[in-house]
C-alpha positions in Angstrom: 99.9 78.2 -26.7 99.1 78.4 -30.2 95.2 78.4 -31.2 95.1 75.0 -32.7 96.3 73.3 -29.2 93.5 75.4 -27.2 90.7 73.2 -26.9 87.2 75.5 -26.6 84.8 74.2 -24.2 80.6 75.4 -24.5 79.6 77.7 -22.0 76.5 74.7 -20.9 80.0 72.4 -19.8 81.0 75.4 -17.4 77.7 75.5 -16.1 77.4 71.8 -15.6 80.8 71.8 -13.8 79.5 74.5 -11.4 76.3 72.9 -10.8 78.3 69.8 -10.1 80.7 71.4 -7.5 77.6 73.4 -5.8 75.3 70.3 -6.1 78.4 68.1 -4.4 78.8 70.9 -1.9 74.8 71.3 -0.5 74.3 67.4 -1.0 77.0 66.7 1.4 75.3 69.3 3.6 72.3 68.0 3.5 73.6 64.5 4.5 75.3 66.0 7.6 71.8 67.6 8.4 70.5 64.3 8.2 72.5 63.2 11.1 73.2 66.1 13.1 70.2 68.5 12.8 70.5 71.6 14.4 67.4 73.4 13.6 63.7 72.9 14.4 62.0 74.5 11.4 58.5 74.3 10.4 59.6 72.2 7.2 62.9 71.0 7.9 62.3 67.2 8.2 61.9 67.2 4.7 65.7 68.4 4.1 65.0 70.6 1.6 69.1 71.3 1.4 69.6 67.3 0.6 66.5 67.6 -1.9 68.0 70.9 -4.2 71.8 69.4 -3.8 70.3 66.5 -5.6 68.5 68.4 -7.8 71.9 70.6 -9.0 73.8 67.4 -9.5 71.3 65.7 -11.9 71.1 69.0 -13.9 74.9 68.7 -13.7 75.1 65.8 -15.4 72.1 66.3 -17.8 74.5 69.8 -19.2 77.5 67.3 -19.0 76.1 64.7 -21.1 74.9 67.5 -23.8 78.4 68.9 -23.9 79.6 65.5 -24.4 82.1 65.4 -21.9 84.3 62.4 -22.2 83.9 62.4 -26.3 86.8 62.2 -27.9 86.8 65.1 -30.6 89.4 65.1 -33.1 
């Protein structure tokens, strides 16, 4: 590949995409918890697993949208 077909992405669009994948990753673990929980914990009826995947996808999409993922640059 020659340099002007390498498209450079900001480091804050890498760590929106991990967020994301983590985020996705403990949200769906959280929602299984939900259904099927396993532990008795002093604080575990508040899911705190479904709360922070949440939490890592909005911050997700909040680096996403500053990157400006999706814009077309020419």
């Amino acid at each position: 590949m020659t340099e002007q077909n390498m498209k450079m992405f900001s480091i804050w669009f890498w760590v929106g995409l991990v967020l994301g994948i983590y985020g996705l990753i403990i949200t769906g673990a959280g929602i299984y918890y939900v259904f099927n929980p396993e532990t008795k914990t002093v604080l575990g009826h508040y899911n705190p697993s479904l709360w922070w995947g949440i939490i890592m996808l909005v911050a997700s999409f909040i680096f996403l949208a500053i990157t400006g993922f999706g814009k077309k640059k020419v």
